[in-house]
N, C-alpha and C positions, 0 to 999 in steps of 0.2 A: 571577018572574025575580030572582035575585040581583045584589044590587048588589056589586063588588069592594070592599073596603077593605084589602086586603095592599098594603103597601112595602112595597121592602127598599130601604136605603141602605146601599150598598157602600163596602167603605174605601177611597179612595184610595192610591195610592202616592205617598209623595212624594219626585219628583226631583228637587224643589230645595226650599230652604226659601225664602220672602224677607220682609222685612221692611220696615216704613216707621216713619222713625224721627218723632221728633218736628219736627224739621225740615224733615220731606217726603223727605228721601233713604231711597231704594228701593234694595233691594240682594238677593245672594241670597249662601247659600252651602255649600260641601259640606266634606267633611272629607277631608285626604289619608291614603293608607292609612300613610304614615310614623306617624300617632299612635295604629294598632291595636296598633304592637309593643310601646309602652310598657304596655299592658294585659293583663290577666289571661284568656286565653279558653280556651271552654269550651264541651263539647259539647250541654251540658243544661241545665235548670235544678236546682235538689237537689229530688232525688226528693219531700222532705216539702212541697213547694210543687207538688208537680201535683195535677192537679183540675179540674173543671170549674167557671167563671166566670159568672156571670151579671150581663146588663150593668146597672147600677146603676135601682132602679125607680125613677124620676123622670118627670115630664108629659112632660118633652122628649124622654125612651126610650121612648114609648108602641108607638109601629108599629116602631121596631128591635126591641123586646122582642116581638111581636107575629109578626115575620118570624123568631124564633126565635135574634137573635142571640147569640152565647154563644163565650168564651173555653175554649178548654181546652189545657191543660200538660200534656207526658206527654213519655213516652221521645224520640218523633220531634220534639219541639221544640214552638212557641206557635206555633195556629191558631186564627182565629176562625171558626167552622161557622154560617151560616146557612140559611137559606131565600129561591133566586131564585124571583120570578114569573115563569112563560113561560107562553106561551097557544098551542091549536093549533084553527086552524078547524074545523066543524061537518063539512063538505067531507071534511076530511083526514081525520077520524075515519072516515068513511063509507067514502069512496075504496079507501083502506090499509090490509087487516087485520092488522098490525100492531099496531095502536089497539083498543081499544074501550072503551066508556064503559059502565059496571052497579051501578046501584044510589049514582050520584053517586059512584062513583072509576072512575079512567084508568087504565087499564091498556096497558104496553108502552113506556111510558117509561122505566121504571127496571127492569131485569131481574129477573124473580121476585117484582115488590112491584107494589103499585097506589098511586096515590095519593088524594087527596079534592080535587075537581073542582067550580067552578061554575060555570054559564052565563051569560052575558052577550053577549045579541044573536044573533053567527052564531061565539062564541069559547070553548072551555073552558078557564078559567085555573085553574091549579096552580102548588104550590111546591115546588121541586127543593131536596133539601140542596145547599150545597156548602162546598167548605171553604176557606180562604185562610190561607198560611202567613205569621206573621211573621216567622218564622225554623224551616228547616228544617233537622233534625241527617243529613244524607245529601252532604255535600261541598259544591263551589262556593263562589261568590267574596263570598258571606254569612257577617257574624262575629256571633258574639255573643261578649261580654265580663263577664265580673263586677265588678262594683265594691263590692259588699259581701254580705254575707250575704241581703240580701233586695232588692239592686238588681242589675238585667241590663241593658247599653244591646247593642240589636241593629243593626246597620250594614248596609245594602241598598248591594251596589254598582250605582249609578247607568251609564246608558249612556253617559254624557259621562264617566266611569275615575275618577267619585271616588264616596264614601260619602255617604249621608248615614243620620241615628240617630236611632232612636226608646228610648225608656227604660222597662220595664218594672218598676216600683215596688211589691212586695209587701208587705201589710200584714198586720193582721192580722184585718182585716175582707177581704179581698181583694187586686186587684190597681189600680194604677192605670195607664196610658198615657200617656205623656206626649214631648212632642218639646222642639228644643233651642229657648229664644227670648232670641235675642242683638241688641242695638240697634249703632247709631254712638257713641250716648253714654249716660251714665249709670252705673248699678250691675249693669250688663247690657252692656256694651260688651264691643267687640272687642277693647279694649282688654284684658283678660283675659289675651287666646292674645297671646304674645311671637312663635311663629315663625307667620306668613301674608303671602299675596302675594296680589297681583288678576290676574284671569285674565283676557287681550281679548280671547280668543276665543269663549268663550261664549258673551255676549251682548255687545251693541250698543250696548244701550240702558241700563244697569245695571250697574256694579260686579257682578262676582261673585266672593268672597272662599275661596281654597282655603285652610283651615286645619290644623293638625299641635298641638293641646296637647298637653304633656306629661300625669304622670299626676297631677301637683299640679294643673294648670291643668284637667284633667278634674274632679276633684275640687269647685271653684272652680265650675265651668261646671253641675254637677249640683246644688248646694246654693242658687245662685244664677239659674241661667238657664234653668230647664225650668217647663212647664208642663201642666195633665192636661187631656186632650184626650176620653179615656175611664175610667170607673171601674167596675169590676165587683165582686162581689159574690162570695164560695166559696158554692158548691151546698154543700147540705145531702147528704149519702152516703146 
């Protein structure tokens, strides 16, 4: 009997950011769409930057690397393609011809393809590609933006009607991921952005700060206030 060892850790979305400063004040915050206009946007990223990524080989990307996760840049815009775990019981296979299991791969999952299957108890677990957009070039209320030859900040509109940014930083070993991290005080403050108000409806419990930098103060915020969250590697062609 096979033992499982497949994760997959899935990205998160993030719909709000928040922080705890040194002080202990907690906060969060998103960005208003007034500060997309001051910016450069764009459908794609330049062509000589697509390719597939691989996520940086490190102890701590062991089972992400394992579940196949992987960056890739192309016409339709940046998705990260992995592989989820699903499992379907011994039962269902039998029941449902639909299924069937030969030779250790599952067939009827995936149209026209099989996949590689182990057992575990009364469960055959498998990994499904799938794919997750960071930014998809087909419309909708998602920007991306250039900020320079080899930087993209991508803007998710949030359910609560504001933005919040994740930064896509290429290099020339790869790419890096990184989000925005802004404090109360310091070389990191909010102090930074000149136009921002606090929102009371959001939350309760927490300041939530809706901001508008311009494109100096983007500038400002991207040299000083971001951090890599993930780092990938160019595949070899």
């Amino acid at each position: 009997m096979k033992t499982i060892k497949w994760f997959v850790i899935g990205l998160v979305a993030m719909v709000s950011f928040t922080a705890n400063a040194g002080g202990g004040d907690v906060f969060s915050f998103y960005f208003n769409k007034e500060c997309l206009f001051t910016l450069n946007s764009v459908k794609q990223v330049n062509p000589q930057l697509w390719g597939k990524y691989e996520l940086r080989d490190v102890t701590n990307n062991e089972m992400r690397r394992a579940a196949g996760d992987n960056l890739y840049v192309d016409q339709t815009g940046l998705y990260l393609k992995k592989n989820k775990l699903l499992n379907i019981s011994r039962e269902e296979v039998r029941e449902n011809p639909k299924y069937w299991v030969k030779d250790n791969y599952i067939h009827g999952v995936i149209e026209n393809d099989s996949l590689p299957v182990a057992l575990e108890k009364e469960l055959y677990y498998f990994l499904v590609p799938s794919k997750t957009y960071l930014y998809e070039n087909r419309g909708g209320a998602n920007r991306m933006m250039q900020m320079s030859q080899t930087r993209y900040a991508i803007f998710s509109f949030e359910e609560v009607g504001y933005y919040s940014v994740i930064v896509a930083d290429f290099t020339t070993q790869g790419v890096d991921l990184k989000d925005v991290d802004l404090k109360i005080e310091g070389a990191k403050s909010l102090d930074l952005i000149q136009k921002k108000e606090v929102s009371e409806e959001l939350s309760a419990d927490y300041k939530t700060y809706i901001l508008a930098p311009d494109k100096d103060e983007w500038s400002e915020i991207l040299s000083k206030c971001t951090q890599t969250y993930d780092s990938y590697t160019r595949a070899r062609e």
